[in-house]
C-alpha positions as CSV (number, residue, x, y, z in Angstrom):
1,X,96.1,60.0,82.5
2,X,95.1,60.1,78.7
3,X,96.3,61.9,76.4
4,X,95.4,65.5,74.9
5,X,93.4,66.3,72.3
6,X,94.4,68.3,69.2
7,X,92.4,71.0,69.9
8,X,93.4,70.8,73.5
9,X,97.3,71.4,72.4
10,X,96.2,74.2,70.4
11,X,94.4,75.7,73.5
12,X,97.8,75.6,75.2
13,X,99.6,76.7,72.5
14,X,97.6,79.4,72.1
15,X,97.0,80.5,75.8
16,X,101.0,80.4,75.8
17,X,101.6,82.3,72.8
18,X,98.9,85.1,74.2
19,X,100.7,85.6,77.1
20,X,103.9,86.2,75.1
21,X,102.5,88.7,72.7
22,X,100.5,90.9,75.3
23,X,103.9,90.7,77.7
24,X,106.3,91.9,74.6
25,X,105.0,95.6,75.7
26,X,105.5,95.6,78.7
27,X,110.0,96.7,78.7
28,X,108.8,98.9,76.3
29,X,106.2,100.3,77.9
30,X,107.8,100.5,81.4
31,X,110.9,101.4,80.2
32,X,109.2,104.7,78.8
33,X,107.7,105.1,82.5
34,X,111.1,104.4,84.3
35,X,112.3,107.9,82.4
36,X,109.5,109.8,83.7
37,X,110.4,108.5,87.2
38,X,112.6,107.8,89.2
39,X,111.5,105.0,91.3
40,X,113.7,102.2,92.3
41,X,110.8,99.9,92.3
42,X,110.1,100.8,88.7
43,X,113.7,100.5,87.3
44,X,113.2,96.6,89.4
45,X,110.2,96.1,87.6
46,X,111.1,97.0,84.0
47,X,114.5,94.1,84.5
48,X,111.3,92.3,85.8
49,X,109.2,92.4,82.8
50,X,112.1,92.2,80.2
51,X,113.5,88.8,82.2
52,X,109.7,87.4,82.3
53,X,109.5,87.7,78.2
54,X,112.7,86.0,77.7
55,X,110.8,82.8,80.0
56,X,107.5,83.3,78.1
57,X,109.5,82.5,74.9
58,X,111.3,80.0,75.9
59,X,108.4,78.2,77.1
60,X,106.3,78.6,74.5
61,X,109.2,77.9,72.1
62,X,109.4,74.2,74.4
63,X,105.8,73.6,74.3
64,X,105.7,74.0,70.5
65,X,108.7,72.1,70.4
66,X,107.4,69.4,72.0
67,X,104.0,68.9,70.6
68,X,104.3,69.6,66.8
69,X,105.9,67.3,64.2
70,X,107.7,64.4,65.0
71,X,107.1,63.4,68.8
72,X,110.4,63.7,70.4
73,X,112.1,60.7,72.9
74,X,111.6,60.5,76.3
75,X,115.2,61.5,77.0
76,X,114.7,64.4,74.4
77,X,111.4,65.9,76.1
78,X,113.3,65.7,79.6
79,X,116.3,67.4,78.2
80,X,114.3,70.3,76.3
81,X,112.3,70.9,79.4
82,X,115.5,70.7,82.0
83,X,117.3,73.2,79.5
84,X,114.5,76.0,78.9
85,X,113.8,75.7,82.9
86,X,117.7,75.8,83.6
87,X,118.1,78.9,81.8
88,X,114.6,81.1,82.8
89,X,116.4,80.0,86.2
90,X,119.3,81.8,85.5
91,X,118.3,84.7,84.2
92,X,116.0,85.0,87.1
93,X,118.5,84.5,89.5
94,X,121.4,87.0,88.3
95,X,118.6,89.4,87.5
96,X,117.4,89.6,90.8
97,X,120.8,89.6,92.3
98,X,121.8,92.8,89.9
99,X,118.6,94.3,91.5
100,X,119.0,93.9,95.2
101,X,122.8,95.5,94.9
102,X,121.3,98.5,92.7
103,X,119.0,99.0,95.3
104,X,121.2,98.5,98.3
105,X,124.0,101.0,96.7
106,X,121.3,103.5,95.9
107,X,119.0,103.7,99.2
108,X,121.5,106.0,101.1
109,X,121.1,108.9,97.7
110,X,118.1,108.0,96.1
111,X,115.0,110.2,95.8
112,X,111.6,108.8,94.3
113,X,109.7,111.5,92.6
114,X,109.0,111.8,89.1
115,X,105.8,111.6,87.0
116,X,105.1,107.4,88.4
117,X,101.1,107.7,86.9
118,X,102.2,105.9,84.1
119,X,104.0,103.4,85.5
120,X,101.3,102.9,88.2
121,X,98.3,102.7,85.3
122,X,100.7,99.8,83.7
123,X,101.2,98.0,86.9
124,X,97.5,98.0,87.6
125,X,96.3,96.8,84.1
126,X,99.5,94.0,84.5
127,X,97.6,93.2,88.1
128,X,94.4,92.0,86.1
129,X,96.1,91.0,82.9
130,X,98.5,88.7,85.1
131,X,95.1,87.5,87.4
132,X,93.4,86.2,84.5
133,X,96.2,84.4,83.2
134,X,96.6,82.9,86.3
135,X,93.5,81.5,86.8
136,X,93.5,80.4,83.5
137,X,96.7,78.5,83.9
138,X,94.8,76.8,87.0
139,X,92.4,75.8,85.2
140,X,94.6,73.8,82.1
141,X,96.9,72.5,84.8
142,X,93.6,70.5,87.0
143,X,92.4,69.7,83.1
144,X,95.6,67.6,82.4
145,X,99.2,68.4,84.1
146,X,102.0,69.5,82.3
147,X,105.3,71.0,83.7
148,X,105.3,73.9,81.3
149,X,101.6,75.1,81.9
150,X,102.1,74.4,85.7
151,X,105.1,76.8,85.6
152,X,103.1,79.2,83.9
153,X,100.5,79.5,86.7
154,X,103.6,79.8,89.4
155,X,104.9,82.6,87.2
156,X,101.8,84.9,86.6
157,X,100.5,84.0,90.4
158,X,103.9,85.2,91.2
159,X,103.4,88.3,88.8
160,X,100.7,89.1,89.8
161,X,101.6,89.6,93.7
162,X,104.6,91.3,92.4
163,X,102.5,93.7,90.7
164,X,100.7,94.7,94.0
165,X,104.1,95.5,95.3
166,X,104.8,97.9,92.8
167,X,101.3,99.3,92.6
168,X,101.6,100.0,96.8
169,X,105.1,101.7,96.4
170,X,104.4,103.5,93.2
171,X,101.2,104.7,95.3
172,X,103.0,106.0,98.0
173,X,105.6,107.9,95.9
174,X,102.5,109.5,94.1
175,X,101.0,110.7,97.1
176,X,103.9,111.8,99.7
177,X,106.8,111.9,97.1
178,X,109.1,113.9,100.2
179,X,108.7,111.6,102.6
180,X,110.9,110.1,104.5
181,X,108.9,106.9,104.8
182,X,108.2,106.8,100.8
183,X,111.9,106.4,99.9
184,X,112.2,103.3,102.1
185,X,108.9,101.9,100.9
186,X,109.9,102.4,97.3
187,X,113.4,100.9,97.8
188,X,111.6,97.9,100.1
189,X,109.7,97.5,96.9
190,X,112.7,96.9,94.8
191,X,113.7,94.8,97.0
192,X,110.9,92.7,97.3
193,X,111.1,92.0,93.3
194,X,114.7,91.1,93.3
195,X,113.7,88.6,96.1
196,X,111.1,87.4,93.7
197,X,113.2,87.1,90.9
198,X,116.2,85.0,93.0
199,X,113.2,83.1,94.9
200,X,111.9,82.0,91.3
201,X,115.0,80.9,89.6
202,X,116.0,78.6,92.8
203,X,112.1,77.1,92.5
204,X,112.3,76.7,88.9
205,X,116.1,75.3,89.2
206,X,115.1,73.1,92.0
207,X,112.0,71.7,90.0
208,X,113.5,70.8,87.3
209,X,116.4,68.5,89.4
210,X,113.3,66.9,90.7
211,X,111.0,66.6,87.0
212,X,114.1,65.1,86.0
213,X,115.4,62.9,89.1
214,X,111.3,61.6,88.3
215,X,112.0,61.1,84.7
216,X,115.0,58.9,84.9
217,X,113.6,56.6,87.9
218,X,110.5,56.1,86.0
219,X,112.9,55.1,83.1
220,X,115.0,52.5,85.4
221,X,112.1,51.0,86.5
């Protein structure tokens, strides 16, 4: 597989740094909407977002790292790319693990109402914002492979089907706020991110065991 072009890189780079600086409003944003609300699947989604820029950072920060200046070892590329996956697995994980006992110890005395409109205009424009991104990391990864762009279209496919989990319970809390159903469709939402979040951080743990089991056979041989 050849190698990629300057101007390639700096496609990359750039896609990845995008995607970090339209996601850095998203806490903020959803945060503000949590405080109008008081949806569980909007509290799960704001951890959600604020956990998803720390991995946006960190794998732009690698990808940077790892294509600008002095071209690192083979052992030093393997370790940079273990570590940043090692830790968005991590935070995924605990995240998700702080959400489904949140939800779990507040289903029995929870209530959704609230204003959720603007949480539910946020989730829709993050459905096509995360889409496009999506495709887009498709596209770069069938162009030339690379494990952090490859990760990137698991993580906004992911987002994006998490997004049509909030958008259906954040729909139903608009709409029939006193129902009985709507509380257990907005705390099967939560639940459904803080599975996506623990889900995540085991695939992106267990990838990057095998990237590196890969790396050091090819090495041996």
């Amino acid at each position: 597989m050849s190698a990629l072009s300057k101007d390639q890189v700096k496609v990359r780079e750039r896609t990845l740094l995008i995607a970090l600086l339209l996601s850095m409003w998203g806490p903020l944003a959803t945060g503000i909407a949590v405080l109008m609300s008081r949806s569980t699947t909007q509290i799960a989604d704001f951890v959600r977002r604020s956990v998803e820029l720390v991995a946006l950072f960190v794998s732009w920060w690698v990808y940077r790292r790892l294509n600008r200046g002095k071209t690192p070892s083979p052992d030093m590329r393997v370790a940079l790319e273990n570590s940043a996956a090692l830790c968005v697995a991590a935070a995924l994980t605990l995240s998700g693990i702080v959400m489904f006992v949140m939800t779990i110890a507040r289903t029995s005395t929870h209530r959704p109402g609230g204003n959720v409109y603007p949480g539910l205009a946020i989730a829709c424009l993050g459905l096509v914002t995360n889409s496009w991104f999506w495709r887009r990391y498709t596209v770069l990864a069938r162009e030339q492979y690379s494990t952090v762009i490859d990760s990137q279209r698991y993580l906004y496919r992911a987002k994006a089907y998490v997004d049509i989990c909030v958008i259906v319970a954040l729909l139903a809390v608009a709409v029939r706020p006193e129902h009985l159903l709507t509380r257990y469709v907005d705390s099967l939402g939560s639940l459904a991110v803080s599975v996506y979040l623990v889900v995540s951080g085991v695939k992106t743990a267990r990838s990057s065991k095998q990237q590196s089991n890969s790396s050091t056979n090819k090495e041996e041989c």
